[in-house]
N, C-alpha and C positions, 0 to 999 in steps of 0.2 A: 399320468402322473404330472403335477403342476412342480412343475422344476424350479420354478422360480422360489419354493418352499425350501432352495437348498443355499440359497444366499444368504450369506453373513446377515443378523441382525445389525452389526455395527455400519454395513455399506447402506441394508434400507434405511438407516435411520437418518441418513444425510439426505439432501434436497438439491437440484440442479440449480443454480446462482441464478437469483430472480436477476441481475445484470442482463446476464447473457438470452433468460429470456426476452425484453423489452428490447435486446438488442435485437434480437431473432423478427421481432414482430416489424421492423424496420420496412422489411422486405417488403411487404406485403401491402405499406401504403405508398404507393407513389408518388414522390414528389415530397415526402418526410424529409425533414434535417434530424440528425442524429447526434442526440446533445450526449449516450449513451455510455460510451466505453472511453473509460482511460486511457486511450492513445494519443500520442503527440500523432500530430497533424506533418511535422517536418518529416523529412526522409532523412536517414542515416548518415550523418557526414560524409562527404565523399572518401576523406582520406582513412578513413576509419575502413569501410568498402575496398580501398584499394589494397589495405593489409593483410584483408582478407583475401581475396583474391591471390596474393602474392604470395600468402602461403599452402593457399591449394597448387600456383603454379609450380612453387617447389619440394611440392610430394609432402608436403605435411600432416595426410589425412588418416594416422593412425592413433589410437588411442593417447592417452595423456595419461597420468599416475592419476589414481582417483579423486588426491585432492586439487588436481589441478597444475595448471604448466606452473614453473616455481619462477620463472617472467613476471610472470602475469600476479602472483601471489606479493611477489617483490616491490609491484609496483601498486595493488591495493596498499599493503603496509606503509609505502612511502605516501600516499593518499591519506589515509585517516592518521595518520600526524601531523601533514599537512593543514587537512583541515578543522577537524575537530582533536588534535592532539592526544589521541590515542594510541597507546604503542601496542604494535602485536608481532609476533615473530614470522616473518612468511612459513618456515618450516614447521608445522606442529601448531600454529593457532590461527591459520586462514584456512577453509575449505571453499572453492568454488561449486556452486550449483546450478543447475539449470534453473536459472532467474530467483528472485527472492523467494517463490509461491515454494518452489520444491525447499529452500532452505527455513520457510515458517513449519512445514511439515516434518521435516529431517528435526528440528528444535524441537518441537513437541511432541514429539515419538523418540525423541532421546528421554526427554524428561519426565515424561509424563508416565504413571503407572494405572492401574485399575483405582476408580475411583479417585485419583489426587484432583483436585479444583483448581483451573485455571483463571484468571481473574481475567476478563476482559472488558475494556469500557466501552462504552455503547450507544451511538452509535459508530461502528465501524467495519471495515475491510471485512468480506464475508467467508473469508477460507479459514478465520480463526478456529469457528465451532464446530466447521466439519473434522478438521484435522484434529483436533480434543475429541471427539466423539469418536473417530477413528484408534486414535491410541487410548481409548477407554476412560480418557476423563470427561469430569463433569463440567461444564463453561457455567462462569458466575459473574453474569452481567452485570456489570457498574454504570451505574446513569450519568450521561453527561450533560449540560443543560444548555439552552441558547443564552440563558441570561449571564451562566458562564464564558460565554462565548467558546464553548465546548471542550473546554479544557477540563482531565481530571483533576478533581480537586482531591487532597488527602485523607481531608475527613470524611468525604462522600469515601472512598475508597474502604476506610476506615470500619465501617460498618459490613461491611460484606465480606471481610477475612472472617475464615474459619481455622480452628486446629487442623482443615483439612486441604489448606490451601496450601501450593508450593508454587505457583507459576504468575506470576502477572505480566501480562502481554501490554509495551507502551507504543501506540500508533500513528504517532506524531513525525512531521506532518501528518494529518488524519484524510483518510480516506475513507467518507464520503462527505465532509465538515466544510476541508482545509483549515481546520484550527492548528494553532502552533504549542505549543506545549513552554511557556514563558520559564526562565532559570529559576524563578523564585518559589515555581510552584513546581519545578522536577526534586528541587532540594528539600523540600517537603514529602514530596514521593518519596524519598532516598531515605528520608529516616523512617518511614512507612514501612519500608523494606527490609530495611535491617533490624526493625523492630519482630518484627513477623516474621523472618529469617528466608524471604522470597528469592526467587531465582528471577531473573526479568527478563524477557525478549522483546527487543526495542526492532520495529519494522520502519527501517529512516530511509525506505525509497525513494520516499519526497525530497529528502533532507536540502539537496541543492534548489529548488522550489520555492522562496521563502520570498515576500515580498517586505513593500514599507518600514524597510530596516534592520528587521528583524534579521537575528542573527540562531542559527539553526546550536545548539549544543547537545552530542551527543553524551547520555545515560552515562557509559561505562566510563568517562572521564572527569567525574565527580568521586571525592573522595569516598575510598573503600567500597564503590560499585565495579570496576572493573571485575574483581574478582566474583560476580555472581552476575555476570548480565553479556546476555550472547545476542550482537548486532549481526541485523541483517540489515542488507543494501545489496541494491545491483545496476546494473545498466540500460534498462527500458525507460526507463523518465526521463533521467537527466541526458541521457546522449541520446534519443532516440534508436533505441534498442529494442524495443517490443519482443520482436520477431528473432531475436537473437538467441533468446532465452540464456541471459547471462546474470546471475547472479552470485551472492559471496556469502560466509559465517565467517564473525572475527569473534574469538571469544580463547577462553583460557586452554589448556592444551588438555586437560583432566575432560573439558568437555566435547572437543575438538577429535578427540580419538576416538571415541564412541558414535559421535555424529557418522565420522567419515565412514563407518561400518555401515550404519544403515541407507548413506547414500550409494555405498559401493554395492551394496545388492539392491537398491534401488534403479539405480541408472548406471552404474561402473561411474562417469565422469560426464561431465559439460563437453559439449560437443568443442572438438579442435578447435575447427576455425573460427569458430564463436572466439573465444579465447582469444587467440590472435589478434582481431579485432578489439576484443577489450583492452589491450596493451595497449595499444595505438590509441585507444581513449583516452584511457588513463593517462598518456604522456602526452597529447598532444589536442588535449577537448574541452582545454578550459574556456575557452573562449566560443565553445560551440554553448557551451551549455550558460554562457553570459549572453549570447545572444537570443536564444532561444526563451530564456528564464525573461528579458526584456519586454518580448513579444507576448509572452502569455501574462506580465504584468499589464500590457496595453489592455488586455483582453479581459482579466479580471475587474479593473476598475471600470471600463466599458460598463460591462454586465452588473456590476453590482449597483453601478448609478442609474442603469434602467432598469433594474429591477425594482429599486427603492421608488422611484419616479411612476412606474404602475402603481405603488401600494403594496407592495411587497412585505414583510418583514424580512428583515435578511442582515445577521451581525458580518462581519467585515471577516472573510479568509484570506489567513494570509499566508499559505501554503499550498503544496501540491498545487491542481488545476482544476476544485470544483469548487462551484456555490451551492448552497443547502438553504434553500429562500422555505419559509414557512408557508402553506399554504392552507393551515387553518380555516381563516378567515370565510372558506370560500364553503365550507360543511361538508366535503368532501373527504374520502378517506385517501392518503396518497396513493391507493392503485389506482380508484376510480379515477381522480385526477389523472393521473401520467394516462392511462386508456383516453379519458374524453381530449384529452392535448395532444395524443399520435392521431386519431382518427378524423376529430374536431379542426386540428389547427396544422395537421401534418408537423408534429414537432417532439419529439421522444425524447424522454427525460426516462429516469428511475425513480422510482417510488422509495421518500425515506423508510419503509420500514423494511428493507428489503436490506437492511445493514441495521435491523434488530428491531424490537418491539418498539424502543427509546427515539428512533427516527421517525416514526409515525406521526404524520403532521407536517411534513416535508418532502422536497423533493431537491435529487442529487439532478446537477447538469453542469457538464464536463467541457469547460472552454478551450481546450486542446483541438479546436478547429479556428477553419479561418475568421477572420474579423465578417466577411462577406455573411457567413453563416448564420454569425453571432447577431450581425443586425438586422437580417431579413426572419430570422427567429423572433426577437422581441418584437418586431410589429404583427407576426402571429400571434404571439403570447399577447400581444397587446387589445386586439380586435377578441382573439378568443374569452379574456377577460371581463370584458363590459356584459356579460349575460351573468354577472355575478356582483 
């Protein structure tokens, strides 16, 4: 008997994150830099670590309520008023999760039913489509363009609502772009949304990531969107979290109770000491993540100017921590590119369409490493290029 004939359609239909594969192949060539994965390069504040610590050494290591320590909820709440002026109640409209990834999932397995259509722009972040095919809906890629400089526009948007749509996912900062999402063009989303009567899920992991002045504005704080738009954010980016797996849901209480059900027979709660550690963030990291956010602006303008300086195409990001350089030009598909650049030049990138059909023509690479990295990479990228 072929067992594997007793697996859910809905698990075969998903696909292991071409990320993680291109990460995987790393290995294999010796002496690669790895422009790959979304990880900061920094280690975990110290004093952030120490909190943690301190509350394993005081016997803290049993369960939390599902939605999380009411600390640590207290103190996201005080956070997104602070920054993007958003009010939410710690008791009944915060949920903490294990990092954002598990809270994009918990959101579109609340909302989402057989067949409803989730809007997703594209190129982007690649757990959207699994997680929608998982809770049985259908994903309705929306195009974003370079000449946009990768921002959803609302008439592009426009066109791809159906009677059957209820969900539109906003990715801004975007990952794998770094496009920002400008105020002039969310408030045109907004009337997009209320026209079409949409629910939204705004993934603002990036959100403290923002360079050249720009200033980050969360979705739910534009008029009469709070009430139908459930933010996610968490701790891997901006404080160097990765590994912490600490993420949040702020959203209204109607949505909020229902989530927490399916995270509570998903995981029970966010690990303790993770938690802990998130307090200590949130009260005491602003300055980690001013620093931090500094460094990897060094490292964007770096890259972007050598990249332009090969012959690149490549519009200006000004979020998160990747560049998305077009590599067109070269008549390459971006698999076979990122393949002949790990083995060629020893230098691993991701392939744009590995974040949707609409990336194709490009390649994501992740300046969340050192300066050191970053310039002994472009004289690779550089040598490797003149056979083209």
């Amino acid at each position: 008997m072929n067992y594997e004939d007793r697996v859910a359609k809905r698990a075969k239909s998903i696909e292991i994150s071409t990320i993680r594969y291109f990460f995987n192949m790393v290995k294999d060539v010796p002496g690669a830099i790895s422009l790959t994965i979304g990880e900061p390069d920094f280690i975990t504040p110290k004093h952030i670590v120490e909190a943690c610590v301190k509350s394993l050494n005081e016997g803290r290591t049993g369960y939390t309520v599902n939605p999380g320590l009411i600390e640590l909820r207290e103190e996201i709440a005080k956070y997104l008023k602070k920054r993007y002026n958003i009010s939410y109640k710690p008791d009944g409209e915060i949920l903490v999760t294990i990092g954002a990834t598990e809270a994009i999932y918990i959101a579109i397995n609340t909302l989402v039913e057989e067949g409803d259509e989730v809007l997703i722009p594209e190129p982007s972040f690649v757990a959207y489509d699994p997680c929608t095919k998982l809770a049985g809906g259908k994903s309705v890629f929306v195009p974003t363009y370079e000449e946009d400089n990768f921002i959803l526009k609302a008439e592009v948007l426009e066109k791809y609502i159906t009677n059957k749509s209820k969900v539109l996912i906003l990715p801004y900062p975007n990952n794998p772009t770094g496009a920002v999402l400008p105020y002039e063009d969310m408030i045109k989303i907004a009337d997009t949304v209320k026209k079409h009567d949409l629910i939204v899920i705004t993934d603002e992991i990036y959100s403290e990531l923002v360079y050249g002045g720009f200033k980050h504005t969360s979705f739910a704080s534009l008029p009469n969107m709070w009430e139908r738009t459930i933010t996610i954010n968490g701790f891997s980016k901006s404080y160097a979290m990765t590994g912490w797996r600490l993420g949040y849901i702020a959203a209204p209480e109607y949505f909020i109770k229902h989530m927490t059900k399916v995270h509570q027979y998903d995981v029970t709660a966010a690990s303790t000491q993770s938690q802990y550690a998130g307090i200590e963030a949130m009260k005491n990291g602003d300055s980690d993540i001013e620093h931090m956010k500094e460094e990897y602006d060094k490292r964007r303008k770096f890259l972007l100017r050598s990249l332009r300086d090969l012959g690149f195409s490549c519009f200006e990001p000004k979020g998160a921590f990747y560049i998305f350089p077009s590599i067109k030009k070269t008549g390459l598909t971006s698999t076979d590119f990122a393949k002949r650049l790990l083995y060629d030049a020893k230098v691993a990138v991701v392939p744009g369409n590995a974040f949707g059909e609409h990336g194709e023509g490009y390649i994501r690479m992740a300046y969340a490493t050192s300066m050191d990295n970053l310039k002994e990479s472009v004289k690779r990228i550089e040598k490797f290029m003149k056979q083209f």
